[in-house]
GUBALO-754150 format. One record per residue: residue in one letter; x, y, z of N, C-alpha, C, O, CB in turn. Coordinates in pm, whole numbers, plus 32768, in hexadecimal, padded with zeros to 4 digits. Glycine has a CB too. Layout:
// residues N
AXYZXYZXYZXYZXYZ ...
***
This chain:
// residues 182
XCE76B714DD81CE2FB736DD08CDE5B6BADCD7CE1CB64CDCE3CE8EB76DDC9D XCD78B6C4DCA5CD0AB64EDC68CD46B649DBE9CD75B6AADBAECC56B674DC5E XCD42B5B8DBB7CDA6B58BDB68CD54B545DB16CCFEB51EDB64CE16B542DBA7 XCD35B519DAA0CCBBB4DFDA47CCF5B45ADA50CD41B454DAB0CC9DB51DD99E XCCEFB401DA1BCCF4B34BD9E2CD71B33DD9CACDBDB2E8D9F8CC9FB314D94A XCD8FB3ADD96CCE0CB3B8D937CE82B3FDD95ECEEFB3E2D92BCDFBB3DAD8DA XCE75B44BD9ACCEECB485DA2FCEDBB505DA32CF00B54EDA8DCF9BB470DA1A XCE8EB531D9AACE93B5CBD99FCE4FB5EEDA0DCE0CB5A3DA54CE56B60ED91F XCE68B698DA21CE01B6C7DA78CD71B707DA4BCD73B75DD9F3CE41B723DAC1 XCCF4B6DFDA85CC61B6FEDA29CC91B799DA2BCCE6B7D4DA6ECB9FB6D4DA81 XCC2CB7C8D9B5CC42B81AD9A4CBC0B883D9D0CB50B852D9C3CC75B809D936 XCBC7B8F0D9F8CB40B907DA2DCAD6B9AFD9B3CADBB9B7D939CB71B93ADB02 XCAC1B9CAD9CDCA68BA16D98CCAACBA99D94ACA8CBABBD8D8C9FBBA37D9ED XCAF8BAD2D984CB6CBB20D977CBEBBB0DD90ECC32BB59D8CCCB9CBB17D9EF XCBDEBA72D923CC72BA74D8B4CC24BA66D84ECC65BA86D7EACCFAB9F2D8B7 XCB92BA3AD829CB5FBA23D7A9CB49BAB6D76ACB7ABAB5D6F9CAD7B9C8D7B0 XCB10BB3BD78BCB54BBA8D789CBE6BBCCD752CBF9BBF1D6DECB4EBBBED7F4 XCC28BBC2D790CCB2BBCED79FCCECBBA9D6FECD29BBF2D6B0CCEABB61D820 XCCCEBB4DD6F2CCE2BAF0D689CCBFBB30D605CD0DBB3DD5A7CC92BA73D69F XCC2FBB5CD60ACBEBBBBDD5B4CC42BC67D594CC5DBCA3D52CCB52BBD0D608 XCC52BC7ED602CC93BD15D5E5CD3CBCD9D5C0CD80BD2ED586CC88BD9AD694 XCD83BC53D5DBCDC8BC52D586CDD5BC12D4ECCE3DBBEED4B5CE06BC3DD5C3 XCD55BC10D4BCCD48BC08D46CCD3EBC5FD41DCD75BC57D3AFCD19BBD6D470 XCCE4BCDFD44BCCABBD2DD426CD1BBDDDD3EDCD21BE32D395CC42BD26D49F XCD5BBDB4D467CDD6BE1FD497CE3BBDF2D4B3CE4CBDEAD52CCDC8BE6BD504 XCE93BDCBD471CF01BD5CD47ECF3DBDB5D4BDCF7DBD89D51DCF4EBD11D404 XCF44BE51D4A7CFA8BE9ED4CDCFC5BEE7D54FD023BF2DD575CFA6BEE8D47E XCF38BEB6D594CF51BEEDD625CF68BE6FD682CF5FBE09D63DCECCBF49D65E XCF7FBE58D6F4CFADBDECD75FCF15BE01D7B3CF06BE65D7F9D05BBE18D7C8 XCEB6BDAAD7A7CE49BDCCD7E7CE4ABD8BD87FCDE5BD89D8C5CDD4BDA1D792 XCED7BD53D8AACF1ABD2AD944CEB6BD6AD992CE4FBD3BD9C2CFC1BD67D970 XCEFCBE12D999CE5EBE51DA2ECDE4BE57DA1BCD97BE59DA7BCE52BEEDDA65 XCDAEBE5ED983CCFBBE1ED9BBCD08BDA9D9D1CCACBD7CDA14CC70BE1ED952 XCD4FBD67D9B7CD36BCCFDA1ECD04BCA3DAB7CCA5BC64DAE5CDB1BC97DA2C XCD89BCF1DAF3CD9FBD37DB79CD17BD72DB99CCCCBD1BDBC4CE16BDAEDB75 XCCE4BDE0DB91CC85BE18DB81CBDCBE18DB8ACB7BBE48DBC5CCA7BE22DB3B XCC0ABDB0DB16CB4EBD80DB05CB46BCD0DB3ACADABC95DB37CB09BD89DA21 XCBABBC98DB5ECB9DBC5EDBBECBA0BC64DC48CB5EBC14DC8ACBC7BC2CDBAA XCBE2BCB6DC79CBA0BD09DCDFCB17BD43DD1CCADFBD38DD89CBC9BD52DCCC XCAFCBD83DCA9CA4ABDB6DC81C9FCBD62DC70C986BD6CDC90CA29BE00DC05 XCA39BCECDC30C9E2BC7FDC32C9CABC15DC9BC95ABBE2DC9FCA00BC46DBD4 XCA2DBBEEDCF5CA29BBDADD66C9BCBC16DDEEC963BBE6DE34CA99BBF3DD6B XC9F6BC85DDE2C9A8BCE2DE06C917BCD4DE37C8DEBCC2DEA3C9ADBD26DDAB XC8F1BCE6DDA3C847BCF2DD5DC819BC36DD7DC7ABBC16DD50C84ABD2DDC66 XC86DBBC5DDC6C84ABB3DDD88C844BB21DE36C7FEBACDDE6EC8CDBADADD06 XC89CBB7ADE73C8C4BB58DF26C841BBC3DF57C81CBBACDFCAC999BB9FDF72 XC7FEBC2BDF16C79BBC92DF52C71EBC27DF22C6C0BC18DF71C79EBD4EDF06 XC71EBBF1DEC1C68ABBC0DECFC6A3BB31DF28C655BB0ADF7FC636BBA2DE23 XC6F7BB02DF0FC6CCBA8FDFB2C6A8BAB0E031C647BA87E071C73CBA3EDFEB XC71CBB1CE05DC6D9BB78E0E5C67ABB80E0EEC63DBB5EE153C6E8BBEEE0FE XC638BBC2E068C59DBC0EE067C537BB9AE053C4C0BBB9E057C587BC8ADFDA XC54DBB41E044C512BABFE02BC4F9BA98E0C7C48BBAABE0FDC57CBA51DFCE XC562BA63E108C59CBA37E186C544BAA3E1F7C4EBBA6BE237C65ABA4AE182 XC554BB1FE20CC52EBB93E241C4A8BB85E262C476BB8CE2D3C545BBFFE1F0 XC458BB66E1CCC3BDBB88E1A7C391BAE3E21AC333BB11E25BC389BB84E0B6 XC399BA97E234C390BA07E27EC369BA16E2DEC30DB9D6E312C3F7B9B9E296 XC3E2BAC6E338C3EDBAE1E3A8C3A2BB6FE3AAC3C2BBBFE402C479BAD5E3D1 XC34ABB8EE358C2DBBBE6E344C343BC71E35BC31BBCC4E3ADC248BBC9E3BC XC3DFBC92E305C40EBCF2E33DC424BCD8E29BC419BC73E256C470BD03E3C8 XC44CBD72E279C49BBDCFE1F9C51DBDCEE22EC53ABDC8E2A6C466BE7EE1DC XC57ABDD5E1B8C618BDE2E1ABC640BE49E229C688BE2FE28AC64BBE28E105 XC5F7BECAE209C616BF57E226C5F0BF2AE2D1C633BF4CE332C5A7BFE5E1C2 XC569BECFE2D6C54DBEF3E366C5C4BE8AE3D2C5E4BEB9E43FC48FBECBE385 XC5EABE2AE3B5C641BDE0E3E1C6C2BE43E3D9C709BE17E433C642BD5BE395 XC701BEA4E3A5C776BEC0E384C767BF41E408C7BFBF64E456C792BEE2E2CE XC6DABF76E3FFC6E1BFE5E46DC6C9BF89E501C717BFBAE553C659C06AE450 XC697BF42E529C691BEDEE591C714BEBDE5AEC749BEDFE618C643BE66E56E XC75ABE6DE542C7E4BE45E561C835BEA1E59EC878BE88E602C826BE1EE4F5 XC830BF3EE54CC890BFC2E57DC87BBFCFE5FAC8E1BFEBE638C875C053E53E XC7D5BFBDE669C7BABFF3E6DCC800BF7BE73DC837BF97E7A7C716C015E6EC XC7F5BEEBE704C831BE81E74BC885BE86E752C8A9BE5BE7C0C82BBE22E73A XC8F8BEB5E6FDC970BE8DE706C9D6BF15E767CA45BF20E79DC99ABE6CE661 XC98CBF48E759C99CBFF1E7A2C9D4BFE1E822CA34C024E849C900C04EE7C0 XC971BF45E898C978BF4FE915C8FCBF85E947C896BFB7E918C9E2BF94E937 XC92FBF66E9C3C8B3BFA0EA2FC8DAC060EA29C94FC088EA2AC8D1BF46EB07 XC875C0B0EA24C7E8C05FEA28C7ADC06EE996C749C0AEE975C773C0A0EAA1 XC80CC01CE93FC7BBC01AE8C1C78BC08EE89BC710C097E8A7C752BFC9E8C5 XC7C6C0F2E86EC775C188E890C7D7C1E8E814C849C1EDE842C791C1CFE96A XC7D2C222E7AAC800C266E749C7B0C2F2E738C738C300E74EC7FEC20FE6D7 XC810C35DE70BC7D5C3C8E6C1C7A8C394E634C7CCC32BE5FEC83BC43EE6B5 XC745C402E5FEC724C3E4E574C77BC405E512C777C3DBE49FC6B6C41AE552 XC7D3C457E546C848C4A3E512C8A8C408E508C8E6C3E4E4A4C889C539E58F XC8A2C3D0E569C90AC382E56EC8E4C2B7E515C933C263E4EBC92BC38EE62D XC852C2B7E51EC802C267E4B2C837C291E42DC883C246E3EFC75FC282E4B7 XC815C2FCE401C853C32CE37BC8D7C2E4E32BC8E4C2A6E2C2C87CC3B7E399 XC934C314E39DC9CCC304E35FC9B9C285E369CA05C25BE311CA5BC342E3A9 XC974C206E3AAC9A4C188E3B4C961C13CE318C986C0F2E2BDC96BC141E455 XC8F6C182E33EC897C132E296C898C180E233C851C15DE1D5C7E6C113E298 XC900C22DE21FC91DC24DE175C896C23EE144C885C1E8E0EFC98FC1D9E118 XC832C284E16CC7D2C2D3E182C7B1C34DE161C816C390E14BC7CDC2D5E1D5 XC739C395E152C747C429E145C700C442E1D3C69CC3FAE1CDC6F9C476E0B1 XC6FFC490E26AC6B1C4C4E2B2C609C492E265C5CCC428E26FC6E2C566E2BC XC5EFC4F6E22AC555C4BAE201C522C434E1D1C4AAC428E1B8C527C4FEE19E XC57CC3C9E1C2C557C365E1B4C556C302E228C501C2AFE245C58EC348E159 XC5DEC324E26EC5D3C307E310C567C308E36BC54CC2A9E3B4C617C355E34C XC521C37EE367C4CFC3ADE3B4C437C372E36DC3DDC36CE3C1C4ECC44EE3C0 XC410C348E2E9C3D7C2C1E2C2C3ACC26AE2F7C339C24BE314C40AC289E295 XC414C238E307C435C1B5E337C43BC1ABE3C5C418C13CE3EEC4ADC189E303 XC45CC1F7E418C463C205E49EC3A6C225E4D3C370C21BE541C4E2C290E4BD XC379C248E460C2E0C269E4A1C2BDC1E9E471C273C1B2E4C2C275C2FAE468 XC2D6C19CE403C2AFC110E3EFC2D4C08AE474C2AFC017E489C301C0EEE35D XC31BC0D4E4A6C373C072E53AC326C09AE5A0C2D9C058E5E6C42CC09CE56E XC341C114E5A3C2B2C15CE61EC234C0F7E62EC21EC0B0E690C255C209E5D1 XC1DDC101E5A6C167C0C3E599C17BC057E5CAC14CC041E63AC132C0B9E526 XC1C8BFF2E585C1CABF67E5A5C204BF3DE618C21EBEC6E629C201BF25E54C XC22EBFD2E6ABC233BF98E716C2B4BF6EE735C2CABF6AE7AEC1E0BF3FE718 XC32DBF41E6D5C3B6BF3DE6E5C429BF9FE6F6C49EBF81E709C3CFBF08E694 XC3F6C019E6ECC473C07FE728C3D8C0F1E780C360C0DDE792C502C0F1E66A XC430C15CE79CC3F0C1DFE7B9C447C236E7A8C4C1C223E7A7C3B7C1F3E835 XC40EC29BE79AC42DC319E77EC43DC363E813C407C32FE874C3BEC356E71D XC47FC3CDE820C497C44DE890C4DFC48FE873C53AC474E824C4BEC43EE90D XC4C6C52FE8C5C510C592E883C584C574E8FFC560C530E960C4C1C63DE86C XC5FDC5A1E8F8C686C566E957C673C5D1E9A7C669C640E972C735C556E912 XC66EC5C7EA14C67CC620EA93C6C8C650EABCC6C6C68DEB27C66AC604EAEA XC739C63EEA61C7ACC688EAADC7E0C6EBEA0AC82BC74DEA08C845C5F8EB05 XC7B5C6C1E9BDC795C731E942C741C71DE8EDC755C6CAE894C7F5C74EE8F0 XC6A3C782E8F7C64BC7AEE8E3C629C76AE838C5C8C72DE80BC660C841E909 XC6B4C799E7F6C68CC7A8E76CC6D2C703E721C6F6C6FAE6ABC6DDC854E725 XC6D5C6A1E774C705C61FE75FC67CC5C6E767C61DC5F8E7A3C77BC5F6E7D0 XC675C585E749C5E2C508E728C64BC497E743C6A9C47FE6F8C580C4FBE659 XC625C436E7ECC66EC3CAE7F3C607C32CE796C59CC349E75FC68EC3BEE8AE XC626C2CFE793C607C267E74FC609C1FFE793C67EC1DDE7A1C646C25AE6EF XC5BEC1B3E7C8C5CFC150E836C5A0C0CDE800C545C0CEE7ADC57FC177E8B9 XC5DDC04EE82BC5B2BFCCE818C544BFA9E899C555BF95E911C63CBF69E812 XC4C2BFACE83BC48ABF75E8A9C486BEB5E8C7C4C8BE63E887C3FBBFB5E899 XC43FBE9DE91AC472BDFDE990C42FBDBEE905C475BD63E8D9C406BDC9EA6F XC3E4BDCFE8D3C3A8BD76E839C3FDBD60E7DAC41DBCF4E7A8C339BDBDE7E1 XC442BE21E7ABC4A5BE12E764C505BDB8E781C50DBD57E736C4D1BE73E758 XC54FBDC1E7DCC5B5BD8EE80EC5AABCE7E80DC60BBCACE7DDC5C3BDCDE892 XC536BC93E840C52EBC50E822C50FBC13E796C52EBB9EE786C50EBC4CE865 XC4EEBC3AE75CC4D1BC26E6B3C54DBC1FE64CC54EBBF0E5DBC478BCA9E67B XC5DEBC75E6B2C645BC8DE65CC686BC16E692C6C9BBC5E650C690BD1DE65F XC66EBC13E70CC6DFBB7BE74BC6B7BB20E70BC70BBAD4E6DAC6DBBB3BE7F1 XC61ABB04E6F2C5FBBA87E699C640BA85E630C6A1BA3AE62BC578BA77E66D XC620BAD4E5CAC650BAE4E530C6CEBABDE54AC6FEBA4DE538C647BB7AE4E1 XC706BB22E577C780BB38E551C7F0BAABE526C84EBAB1E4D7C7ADBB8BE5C5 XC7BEBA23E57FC7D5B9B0E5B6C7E0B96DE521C83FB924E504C763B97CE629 XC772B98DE4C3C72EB963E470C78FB985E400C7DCB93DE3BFC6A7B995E475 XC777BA01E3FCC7D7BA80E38FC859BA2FE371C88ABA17E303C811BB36E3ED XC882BA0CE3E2C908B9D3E3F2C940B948E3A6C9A5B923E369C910B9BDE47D XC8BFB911E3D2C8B0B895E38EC8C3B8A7E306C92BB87AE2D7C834B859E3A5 XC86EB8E3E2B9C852B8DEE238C8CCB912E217C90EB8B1E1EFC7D9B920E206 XC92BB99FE20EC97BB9CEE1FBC9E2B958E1E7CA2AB949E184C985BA2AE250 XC9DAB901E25DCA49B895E25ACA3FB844E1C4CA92B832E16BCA31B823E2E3 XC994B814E1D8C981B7E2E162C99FB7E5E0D5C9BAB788E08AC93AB7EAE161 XC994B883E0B9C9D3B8DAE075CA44B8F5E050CA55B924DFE0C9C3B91CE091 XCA8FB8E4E08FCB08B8B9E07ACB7AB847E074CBF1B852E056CB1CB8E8E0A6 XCB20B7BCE0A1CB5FB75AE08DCBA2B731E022CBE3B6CAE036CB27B717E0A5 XCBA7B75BDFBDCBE5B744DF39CC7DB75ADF64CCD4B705DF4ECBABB7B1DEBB XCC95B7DADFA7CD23B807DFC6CD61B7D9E049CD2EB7FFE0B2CD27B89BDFC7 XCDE3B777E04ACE13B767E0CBCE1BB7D0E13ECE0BB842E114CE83B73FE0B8 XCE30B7C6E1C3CE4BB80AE21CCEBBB881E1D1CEA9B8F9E1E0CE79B7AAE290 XCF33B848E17DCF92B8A3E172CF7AB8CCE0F1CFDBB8E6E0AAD016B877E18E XCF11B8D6E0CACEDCB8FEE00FCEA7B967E06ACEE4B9D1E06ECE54B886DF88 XCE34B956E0B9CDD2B9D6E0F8CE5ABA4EE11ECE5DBABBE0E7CD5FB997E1B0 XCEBFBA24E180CF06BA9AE1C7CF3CBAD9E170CF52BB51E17FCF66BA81E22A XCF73BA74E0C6CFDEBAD1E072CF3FBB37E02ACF34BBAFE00ED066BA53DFD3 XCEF0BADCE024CE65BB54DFE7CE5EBBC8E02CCE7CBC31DFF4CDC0BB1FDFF9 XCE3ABBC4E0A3CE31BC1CE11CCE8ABC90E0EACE59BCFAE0C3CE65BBD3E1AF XCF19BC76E0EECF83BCC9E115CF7DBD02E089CFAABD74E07BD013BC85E151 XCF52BCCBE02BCF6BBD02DFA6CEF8BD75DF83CEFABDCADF2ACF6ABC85DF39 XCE9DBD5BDFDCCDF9BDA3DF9ECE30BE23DFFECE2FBE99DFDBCD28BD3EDFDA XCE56BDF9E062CE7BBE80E0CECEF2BED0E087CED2BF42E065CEBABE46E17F XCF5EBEB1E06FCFB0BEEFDFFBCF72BF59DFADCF95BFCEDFACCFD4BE8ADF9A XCF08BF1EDF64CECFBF6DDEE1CE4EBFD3DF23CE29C040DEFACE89BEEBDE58 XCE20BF89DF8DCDC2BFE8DFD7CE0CC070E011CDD9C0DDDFFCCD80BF95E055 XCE89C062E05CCEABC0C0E0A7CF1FC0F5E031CF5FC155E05CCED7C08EE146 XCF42C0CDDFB1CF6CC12CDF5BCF02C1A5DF2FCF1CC21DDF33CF97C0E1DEE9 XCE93C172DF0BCDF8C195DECFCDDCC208DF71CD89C260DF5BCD66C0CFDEB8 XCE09C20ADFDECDEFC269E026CDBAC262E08CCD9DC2C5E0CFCDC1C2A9DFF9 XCD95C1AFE0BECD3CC182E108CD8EC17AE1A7CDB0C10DE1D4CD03C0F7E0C2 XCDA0C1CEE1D8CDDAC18FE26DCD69C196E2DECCFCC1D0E2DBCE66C1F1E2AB XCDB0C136E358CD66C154E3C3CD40C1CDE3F2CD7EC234E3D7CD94C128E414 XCCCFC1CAE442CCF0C245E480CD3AC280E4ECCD3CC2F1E51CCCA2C266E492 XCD60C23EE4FCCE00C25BE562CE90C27DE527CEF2C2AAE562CE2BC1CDE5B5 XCE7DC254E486CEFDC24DE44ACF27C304E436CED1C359E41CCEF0C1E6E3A8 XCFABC31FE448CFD5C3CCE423CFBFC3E6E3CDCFAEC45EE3BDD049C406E420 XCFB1C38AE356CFA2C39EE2BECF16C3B2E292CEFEC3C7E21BCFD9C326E270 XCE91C3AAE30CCE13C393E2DECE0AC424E2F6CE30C453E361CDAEC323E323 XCDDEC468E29FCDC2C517E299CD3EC536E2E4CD27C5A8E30CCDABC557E1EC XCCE3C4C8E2F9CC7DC4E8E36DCC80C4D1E40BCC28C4D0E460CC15C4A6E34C XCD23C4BCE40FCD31C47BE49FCD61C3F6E4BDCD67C3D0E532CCBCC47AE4D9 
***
């Protein structure tokens, strides 16, 4: 924890808030918006560096996140749109957006699946693919950057704690028995 001159720990944007509603409302424990909107605020402070970082590499949040899904997939880099969806929490019509925005720019393609008619496969093309190996290198970097504030064993107890509240909130893999889409 960052510690001021004086040993305390700074205080960040949230507790000055905090502070206010206990002023304001002595009578409630305003503890989980703490939790909460520092979270959200995190959030909203880690999405615009990406998008900062991203824009350098002439790519959007969204288009790196569908690149990443086809890379990380394997050979041959190749997804349903059905199966794009569930990874980026998406609606279908916004998917399919964005997938004609990838089309254009030559980094995926489109096909209908040949072995069922009514499936649209998603492919990394040799540009894409190369464009994601670059970034990605990059992504990594910064992320690190991003997190240097927190030791190696600050990040894993974060990790394990955000996954806790994620997979209470309903979030599992998709492999997990508990994920109701599979």
């Amino acid at each position: 924890m960052r510690r001021s001159g004086g040993g305390r720990p700074v205080e960040d944007n949230v507790d000055w808030r905090m502070d206010q509603w206990r002023t304001e409302r002595p009578d409630i424990d305003p503890t989980p918006m703490g939790v909460v909107a520092r979270i959200q605020r995190a959030c909203r402070l880690l999405e615009r560096e990406l998008r900062d970082h991203f824009a350098t590499h002439d790519l959007q949040l969204w288009e790196f996140d569908i690149l990443g899904t086809l890379r990380r997939s394997g050979p041959p880099y190749q997804l349903t749109a059905g199966q794009l969806v569930e990874s980026s929490m998406v609606t279908s019509g916004a998917i399919t957006n964005r997938i004609d925005r990838l089309v254009a720019r030559k980094l995926v393609t489109r096909e209908v699946d040949p072995l069922n008619r009514r499936s649209v496969l998603i492919s990394l093309t040799e540009g894409g693919r190369e464009l994601i190996d670059r970034v990605v290198v990059h992504h990594v970097d910064l992320e690190a950057k991003l997190l240097s504030e927190l030791s190696g064993r600050d990040q894993e107890d974060l990790a394990g704690l955000l996954r806790k509240l994620l997979t209470s909130l309903g979030d599992y893999s998709p492999g997990n028995p508990l994920n109701p889409s599979g």
